[in-house]
C-alpha positions as CSV (number, residue, x, y, z in Angstrom):
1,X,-93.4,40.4,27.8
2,X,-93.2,43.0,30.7
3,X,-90.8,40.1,32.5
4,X,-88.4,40.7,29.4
5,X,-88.4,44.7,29.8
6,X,-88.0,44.8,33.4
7,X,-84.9,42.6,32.4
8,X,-83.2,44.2,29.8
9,X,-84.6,47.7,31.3
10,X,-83.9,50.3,28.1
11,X,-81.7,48.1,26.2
12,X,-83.8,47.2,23.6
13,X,-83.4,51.4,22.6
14,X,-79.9,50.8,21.5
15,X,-81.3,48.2,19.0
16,X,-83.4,49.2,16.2
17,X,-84.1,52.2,17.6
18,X,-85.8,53.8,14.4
19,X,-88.3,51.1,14.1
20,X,-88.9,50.7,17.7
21,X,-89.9,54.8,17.1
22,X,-91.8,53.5,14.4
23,X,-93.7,51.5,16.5
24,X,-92.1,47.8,16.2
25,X,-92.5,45.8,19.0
26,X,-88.6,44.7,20.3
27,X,-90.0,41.4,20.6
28,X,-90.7,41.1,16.8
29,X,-87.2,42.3,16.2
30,X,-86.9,38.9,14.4
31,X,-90.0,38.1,13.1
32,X,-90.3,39.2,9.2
33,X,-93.6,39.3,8.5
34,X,-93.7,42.1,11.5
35,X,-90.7,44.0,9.9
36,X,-92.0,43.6,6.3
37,X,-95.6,44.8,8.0
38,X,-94.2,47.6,9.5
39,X,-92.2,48.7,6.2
40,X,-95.5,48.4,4.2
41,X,-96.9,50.2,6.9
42,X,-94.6,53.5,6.8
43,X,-94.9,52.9,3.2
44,X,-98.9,53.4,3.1
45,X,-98.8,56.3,6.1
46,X,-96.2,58.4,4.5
47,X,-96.4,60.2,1.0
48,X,-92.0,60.7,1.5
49,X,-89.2,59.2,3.4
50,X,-86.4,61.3,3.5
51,X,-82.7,60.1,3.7
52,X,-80.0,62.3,5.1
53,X,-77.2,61.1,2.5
54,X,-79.9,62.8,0.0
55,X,-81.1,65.9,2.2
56,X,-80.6,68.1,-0.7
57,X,-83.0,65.9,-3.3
58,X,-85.2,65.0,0.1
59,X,-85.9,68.4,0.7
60,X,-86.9,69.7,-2.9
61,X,-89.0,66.3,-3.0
62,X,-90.8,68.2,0.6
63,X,-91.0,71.3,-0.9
64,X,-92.6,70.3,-3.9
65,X,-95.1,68.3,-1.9
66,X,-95.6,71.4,0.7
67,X,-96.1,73.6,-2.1
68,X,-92.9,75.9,-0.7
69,X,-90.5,78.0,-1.5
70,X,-86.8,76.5,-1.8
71,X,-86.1,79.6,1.3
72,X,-88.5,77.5,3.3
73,X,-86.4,74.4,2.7
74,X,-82.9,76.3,3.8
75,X,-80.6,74.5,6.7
76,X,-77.8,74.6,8.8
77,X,-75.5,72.1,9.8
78,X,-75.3,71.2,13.6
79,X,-73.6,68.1,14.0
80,X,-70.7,65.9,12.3
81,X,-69.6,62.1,12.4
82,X,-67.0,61.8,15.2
83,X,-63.6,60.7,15.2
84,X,-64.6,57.4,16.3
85,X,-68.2,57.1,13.9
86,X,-65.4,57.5,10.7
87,X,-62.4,55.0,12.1
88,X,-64.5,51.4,12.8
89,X,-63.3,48.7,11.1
90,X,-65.2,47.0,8.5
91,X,-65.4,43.8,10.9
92,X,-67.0,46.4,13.8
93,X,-69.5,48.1,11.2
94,X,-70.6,44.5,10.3
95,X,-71.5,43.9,13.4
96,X,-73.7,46.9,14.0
97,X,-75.8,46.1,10.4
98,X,-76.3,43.1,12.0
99,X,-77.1,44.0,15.4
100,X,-79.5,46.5,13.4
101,X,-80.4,44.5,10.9
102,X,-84.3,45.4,11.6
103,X,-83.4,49.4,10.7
104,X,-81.0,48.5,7.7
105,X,-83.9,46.5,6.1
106,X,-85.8,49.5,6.7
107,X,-82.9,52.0,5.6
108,X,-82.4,49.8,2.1
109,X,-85.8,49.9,0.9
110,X,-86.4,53.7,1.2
111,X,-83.1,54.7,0.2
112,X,-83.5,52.2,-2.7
113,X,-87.2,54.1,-2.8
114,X,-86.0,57.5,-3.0
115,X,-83.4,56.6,-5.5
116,X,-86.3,55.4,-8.0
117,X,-88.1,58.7,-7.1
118,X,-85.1,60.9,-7.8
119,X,-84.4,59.0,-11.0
120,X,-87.6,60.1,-12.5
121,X,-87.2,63.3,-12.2
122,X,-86.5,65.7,-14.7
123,X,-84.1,68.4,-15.1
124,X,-86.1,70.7,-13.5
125,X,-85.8,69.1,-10.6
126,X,-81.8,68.6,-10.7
127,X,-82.2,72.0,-11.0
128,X,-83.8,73.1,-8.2
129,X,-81.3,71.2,-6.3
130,X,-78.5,72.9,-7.5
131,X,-80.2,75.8,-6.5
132,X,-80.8,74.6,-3.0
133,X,-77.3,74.0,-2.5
134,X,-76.5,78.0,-4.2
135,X,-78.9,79.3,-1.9
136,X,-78.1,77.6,1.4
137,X,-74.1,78.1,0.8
138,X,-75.3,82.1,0.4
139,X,-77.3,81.8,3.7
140,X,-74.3,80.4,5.3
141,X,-72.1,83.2,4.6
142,X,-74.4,86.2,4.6
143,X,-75.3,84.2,8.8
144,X,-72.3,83.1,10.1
145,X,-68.3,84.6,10.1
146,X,-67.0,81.7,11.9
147,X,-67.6,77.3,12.2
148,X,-66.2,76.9,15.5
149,X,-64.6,73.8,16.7
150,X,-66.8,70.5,17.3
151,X,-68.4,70.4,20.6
152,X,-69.8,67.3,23.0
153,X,-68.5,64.8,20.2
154,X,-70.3,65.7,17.0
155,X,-71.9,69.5,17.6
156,X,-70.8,72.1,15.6
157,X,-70.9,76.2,16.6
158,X,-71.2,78.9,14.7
159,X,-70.8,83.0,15.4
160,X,-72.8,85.4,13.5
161,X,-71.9,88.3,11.3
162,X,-71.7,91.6,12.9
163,X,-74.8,91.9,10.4
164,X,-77.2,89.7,11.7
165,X,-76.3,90.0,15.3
166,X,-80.2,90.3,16.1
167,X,-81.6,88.1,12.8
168,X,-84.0,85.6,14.4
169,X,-83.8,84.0,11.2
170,X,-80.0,83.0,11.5
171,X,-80.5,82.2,15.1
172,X,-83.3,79.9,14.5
173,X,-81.9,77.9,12.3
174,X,-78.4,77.9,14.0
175,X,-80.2,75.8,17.4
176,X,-79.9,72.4,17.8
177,X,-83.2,70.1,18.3
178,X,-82.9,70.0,21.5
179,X,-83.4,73.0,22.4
180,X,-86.0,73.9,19.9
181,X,-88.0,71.0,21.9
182,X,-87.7,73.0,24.8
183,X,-88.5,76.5,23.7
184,X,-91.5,74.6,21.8
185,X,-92.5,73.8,25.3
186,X,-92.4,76.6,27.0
187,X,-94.7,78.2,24.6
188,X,-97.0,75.9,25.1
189,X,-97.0,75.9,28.8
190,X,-95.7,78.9,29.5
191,X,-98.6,79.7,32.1
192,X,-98.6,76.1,34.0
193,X,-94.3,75.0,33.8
194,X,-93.0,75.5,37.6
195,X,-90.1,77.6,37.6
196,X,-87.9,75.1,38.4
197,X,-87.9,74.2,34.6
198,X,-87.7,77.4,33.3
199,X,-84.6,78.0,35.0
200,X,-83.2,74.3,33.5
201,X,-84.0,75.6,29.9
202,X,-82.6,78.9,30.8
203,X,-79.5,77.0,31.9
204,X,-79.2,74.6,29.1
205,X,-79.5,77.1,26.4
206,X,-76.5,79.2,28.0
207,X,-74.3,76.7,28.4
208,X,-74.7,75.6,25.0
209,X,-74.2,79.3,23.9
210,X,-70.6,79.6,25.4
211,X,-70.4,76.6,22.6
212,X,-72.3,78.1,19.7
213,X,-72.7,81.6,19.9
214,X,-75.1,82.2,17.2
215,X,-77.7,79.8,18.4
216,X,-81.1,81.5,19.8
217,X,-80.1,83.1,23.4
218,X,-82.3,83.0,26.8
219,X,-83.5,86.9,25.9
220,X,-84.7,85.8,22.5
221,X,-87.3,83.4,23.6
222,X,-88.6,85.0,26.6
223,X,-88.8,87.9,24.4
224,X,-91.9,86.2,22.6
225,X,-93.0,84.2,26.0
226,X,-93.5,87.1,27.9
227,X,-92.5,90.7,26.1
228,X,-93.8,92.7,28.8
229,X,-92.2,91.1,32.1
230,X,-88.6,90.0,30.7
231,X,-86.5,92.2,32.7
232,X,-88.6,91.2,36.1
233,X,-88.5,87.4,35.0
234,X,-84.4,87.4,34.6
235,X,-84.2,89.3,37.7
236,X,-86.1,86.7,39.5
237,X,-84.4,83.8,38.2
């Protein structure tokens, strides 16, 4: 097996790459009782499998389980399907499914999962995610003045209302994964990161700032890092 990956180096990642996360062996990519297993597995492990083409009824589902508020449950949109993701052919987008067919399997029976779920709901729950929607389309607007033009193929930017210029809250939640990663890990080591990667997260999160303005700036995080030696910190770096 380790003569195949030295072979095909990362390769296998563009393939299945949700179940490979999911810890399916690339070699069992065609072996059923494998899929099926790991299906029943993810199944058994996880009390809800959310699906992005029902984020709305996903995230009620969450919050109900979480015992939340809907607030806790509010988002923001940061990327979009391409150009290219919305133009390929039917005989191209065959191709994929089957190329993926390891993740569709996987894909069809939780959708088809979460369908049953949401179907057995009551109006309570319809409800509630109506009132998601109300409540995340008032966040947008009392945030952000401006969606600004797609960035790096599918990222979208946002500018903040005169407002909430300094609301953490509407920062936060305007910052891509990415970089919530990396501010997650400078808060955990903070006191043992060589300042060569500081200065790579401090230069990452600029340069996405000239592209979405209201995501968290380089001040805002070092802010909570390290209140009392911000200003000597910049200056150094």
């Amino acid at each position: 097996s380790s003569g195949i990956y030295a072979e095909y180096g990362v390769f296998h990642l563009m393939q299945n790459s949700m179940s490979f996360d999911l810890g399916l062996d690339p070699l069992k990519f065609k072996d059923e009782t494998a899929v099926d297993q790991l299906i029943k597995r993810i199944d058994n492990e996880f009390h809800l499998v959310m699906i992005l083409e029902l984020l709305d009824e996903s995230l009620v589902l969450f919050r109900r389980l979480m015992c939340w508020d809907l607030q806790h449950v509010i988002y923001v949109k940061l990327s979009v399907n391409n150009e290219y993701s919305t133009s390929v052919s039917a005989e191209i987008r065959e191709k994929i499914q089957d190329w993926n067919s390891v993740d569709k399997k996987l894909y069809d029976h939780f959708y088809k999962k979460l369908q049953g779920i949401i179907s057995e709901q009551n109006e309570d729950f319809h409800k509630e995610v109506a009132a998601l929607k109300r409540i995340n389309a008032d966040f947008w607007r009392e945030c952000y003045s401006n969606v600004l033009p797609v960035f790096d193929g599918n990222k979208i930017g946002y500018t903040l209302q005169d407002t909430h210029a300094d609301n953490r809250t509407c920062k936060t939640l305007a910052t891509d994964d990415v970089t919530q990663t990396h501010i997650i890990g400078l808060r955990q080591f903070k006191d043992t990161l060589p300042p060569s990667d500081i200065l790579m997260v401090k230069n990452h999160m600029q340069n996405l700032n000239k592209f979405n303005p209201a995501m968290l700036k380089w001040g805002d995080v070092y802010k909570v890092l390290d209140p009392e030696n911000v200003s000597r910190h910049n200056n150094e770096l």
